[in-house]
C-alpha positions as CSV (number, residue, x, y, z in Angstrom):
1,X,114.2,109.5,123.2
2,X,112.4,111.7,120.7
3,X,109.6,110.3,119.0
4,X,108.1,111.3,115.1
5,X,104.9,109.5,114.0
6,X,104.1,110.6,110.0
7,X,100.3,109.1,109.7
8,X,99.2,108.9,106.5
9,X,95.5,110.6,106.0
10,X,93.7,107.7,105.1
11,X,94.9,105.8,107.9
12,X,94.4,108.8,110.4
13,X,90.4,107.7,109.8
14,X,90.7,104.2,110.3
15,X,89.4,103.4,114.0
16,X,91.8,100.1,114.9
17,X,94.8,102.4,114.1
18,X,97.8,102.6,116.9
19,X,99.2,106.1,116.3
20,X,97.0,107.5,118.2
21,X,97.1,105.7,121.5
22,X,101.0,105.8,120.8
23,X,101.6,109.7,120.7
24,X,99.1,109.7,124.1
25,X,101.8,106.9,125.8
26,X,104.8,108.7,125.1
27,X,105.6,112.6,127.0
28,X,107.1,114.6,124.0
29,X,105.6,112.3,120.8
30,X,104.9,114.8,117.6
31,X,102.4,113.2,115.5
32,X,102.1,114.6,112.4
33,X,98.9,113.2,109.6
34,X,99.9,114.5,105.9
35,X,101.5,113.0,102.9
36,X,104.5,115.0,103.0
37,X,106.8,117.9,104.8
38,X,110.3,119.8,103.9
39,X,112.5,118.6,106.4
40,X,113.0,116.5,109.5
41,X,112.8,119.9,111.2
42,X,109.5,121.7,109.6
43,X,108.0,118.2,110.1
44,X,108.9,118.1,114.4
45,X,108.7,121.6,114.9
46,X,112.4,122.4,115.7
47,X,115.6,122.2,114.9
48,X,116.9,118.8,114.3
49,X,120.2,116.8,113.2
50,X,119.5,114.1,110.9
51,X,122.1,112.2,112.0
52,X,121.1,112.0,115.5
53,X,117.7,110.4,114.2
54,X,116.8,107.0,112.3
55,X,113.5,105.8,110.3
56,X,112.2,102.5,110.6
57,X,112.9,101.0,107.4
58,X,110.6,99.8,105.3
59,X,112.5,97.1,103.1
60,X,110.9,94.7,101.3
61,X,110.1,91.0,102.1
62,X,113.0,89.6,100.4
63,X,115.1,91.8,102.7
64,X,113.3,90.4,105.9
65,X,114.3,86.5,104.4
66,X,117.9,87.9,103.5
67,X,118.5,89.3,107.0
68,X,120.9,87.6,109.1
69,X,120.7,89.1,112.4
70,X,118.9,88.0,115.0
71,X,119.0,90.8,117.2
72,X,115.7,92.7,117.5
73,X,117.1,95.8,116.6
74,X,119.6,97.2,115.1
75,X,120.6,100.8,113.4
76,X,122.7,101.4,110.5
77,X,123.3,104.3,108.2
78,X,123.1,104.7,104.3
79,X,126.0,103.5,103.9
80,X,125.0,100.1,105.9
81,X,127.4,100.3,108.9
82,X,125.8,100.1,112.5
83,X,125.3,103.1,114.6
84,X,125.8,102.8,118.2
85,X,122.4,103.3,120.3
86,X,123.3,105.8,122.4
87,X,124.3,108.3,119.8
88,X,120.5,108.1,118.3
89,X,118.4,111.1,119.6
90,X,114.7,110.2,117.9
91,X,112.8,107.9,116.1
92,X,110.6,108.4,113.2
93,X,107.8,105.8,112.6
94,X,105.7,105.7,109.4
95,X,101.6,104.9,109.8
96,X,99.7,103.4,107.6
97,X,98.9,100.7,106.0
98,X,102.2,98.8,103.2
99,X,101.0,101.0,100.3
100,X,100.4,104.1,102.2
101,X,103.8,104.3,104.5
102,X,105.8,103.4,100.9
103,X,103.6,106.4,99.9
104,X,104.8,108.7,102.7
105,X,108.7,106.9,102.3
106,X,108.7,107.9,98.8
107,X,107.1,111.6,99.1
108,X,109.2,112.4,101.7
109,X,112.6,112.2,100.4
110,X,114.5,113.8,103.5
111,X,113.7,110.4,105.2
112,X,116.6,108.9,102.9
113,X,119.2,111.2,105.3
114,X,118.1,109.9,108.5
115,X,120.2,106.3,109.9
116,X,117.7,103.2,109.6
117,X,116.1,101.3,112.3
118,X,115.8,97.7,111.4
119,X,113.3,95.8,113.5
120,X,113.7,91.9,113.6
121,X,110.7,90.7,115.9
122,X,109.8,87.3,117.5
123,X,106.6,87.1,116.6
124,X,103.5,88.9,114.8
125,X,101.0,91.9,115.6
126,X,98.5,91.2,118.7
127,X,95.9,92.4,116.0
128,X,95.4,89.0,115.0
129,X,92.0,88.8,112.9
130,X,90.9,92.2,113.7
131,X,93.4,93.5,111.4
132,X,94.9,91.6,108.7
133,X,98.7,91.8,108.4
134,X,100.6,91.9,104.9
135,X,103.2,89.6,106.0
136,X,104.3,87.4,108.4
137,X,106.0,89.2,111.7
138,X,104.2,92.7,110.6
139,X,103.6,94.9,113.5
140,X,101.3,97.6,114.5
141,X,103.1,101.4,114.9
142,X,102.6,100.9,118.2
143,X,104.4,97.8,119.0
144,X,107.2,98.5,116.4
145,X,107.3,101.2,118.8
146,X,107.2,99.4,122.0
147,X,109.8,97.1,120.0
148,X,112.7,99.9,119.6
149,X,112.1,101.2,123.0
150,X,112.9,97.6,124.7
151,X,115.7,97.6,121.6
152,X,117.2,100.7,123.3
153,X,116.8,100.0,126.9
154,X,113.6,101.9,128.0
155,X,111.6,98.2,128.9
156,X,109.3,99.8,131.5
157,X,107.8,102.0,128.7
158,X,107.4,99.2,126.4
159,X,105.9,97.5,128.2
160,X,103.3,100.2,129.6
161,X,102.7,100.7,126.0
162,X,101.9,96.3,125.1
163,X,99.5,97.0,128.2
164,X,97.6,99.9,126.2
165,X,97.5,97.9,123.4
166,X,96.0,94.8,124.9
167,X,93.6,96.8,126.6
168,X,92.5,98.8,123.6
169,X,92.1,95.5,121.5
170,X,90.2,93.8,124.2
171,X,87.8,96.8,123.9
172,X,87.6,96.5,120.3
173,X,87.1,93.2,120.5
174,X,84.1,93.5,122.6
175,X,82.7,96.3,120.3
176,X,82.9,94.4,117.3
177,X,80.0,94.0,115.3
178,X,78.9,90.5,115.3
179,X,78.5,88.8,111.7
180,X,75.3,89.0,110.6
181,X,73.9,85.4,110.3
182,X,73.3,83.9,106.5
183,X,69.0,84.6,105.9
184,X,67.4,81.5,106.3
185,X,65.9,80.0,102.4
186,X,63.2,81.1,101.6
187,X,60.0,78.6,101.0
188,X,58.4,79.4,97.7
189,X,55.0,78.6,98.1
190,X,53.3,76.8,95.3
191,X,51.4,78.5,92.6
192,X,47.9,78.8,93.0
193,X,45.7,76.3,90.7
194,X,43.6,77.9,88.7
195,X,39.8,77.2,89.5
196,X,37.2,76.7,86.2
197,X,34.6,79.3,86.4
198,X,31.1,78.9,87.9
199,X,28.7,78.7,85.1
200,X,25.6,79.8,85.3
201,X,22.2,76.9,84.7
């Protein structure tokens, strides 16, 4: 399974971000940091089908409500009707934070030819407070990652990639700056009493 992660700049800077260690799991990943690119093709570097390849939708939060699949994955094309798994040859996976992959969904109108990849996870991002999520069930690129490839079979490199994660959290974790504790209140001291001035006899 080919893999395309579009990182938005902004996010490319931010130090908690998955992409990264994603594209360094997976032999073959193209990560690409830009707002936007001609084609499916200019943006992997060769020759692709469309077709062959889905996005992972963005929606919007009434859509996750509405959804009544259970199934943690599924693939459909724009017209809505679900494409069998093993006809899917790659992946694309937008990075960033809500505002900046609807940026890169938006700029990036080629992404609208491409199937969908609907994700319906159990449960929410491993970040927990480290990084605040926008909704419930919200996932990290990385585990939306990890999340298709179980989705399509590959478990052993799902998993592999949930170990990464929890290891590179832990380290964060540990290298989180500690908050600062509120300054103690300060003791005004009083104001010193005037003294009447030595006269001389």
């Amino acid at each position: 399974m080919q893999l395309l992660i579009l990182q938005h700049p902004r996010e490319a800077r931010n130090p908690l971000g998955s992409a990264r260690l994603l594209s360094l799991s997976i032999a073959g990943a193209v990560h690409c940091v830009g707002l936007s690119w001609r084609s499916l093709s200019q943006a992997f570097g060769e020759k692709q089908d469309p077709s062959e390849w889905a996005v992972l939708y963005l929606g919007t939060q009434k859509d996750s409500e509405s959804k009544q699949s259970t199934a943690p994955l599924e693939i459909r094309d724009r017209k809505g009707r679900v494409v069998p798994k093993a006809t899917l040859k790659g992946i694309v996976l937008l990075d960033g934070n809500w505002k900046q992959s609807k940026t890169l969904w938006w700029r990036n109108p080629w992404l609208l030819k491409l199937n969908r990849l609907l994700l319906n996870p159990t449960q929410g991002s491993k970040y927990g407070s480290l990084r605040r999520q926008p909704r419930g069930r919200c996932l990290s690129t990385l585990e939306a990652g990890a999340v298709t490839l179980d989705g399509l079979g590959d478990t052993k490199s799902a998993q592999a990639l949930l170990e990464h994660f929890d290891a590179f959290l832990e380290k964060a974790r540990v290298n989180r700056p500690a908050k600062a504790s509120p300054p103690a209140p300060s003791r005004r001291l009083p104001a010193p009493v005037a003294q009447p001035a030595a006269s001389a006899d």
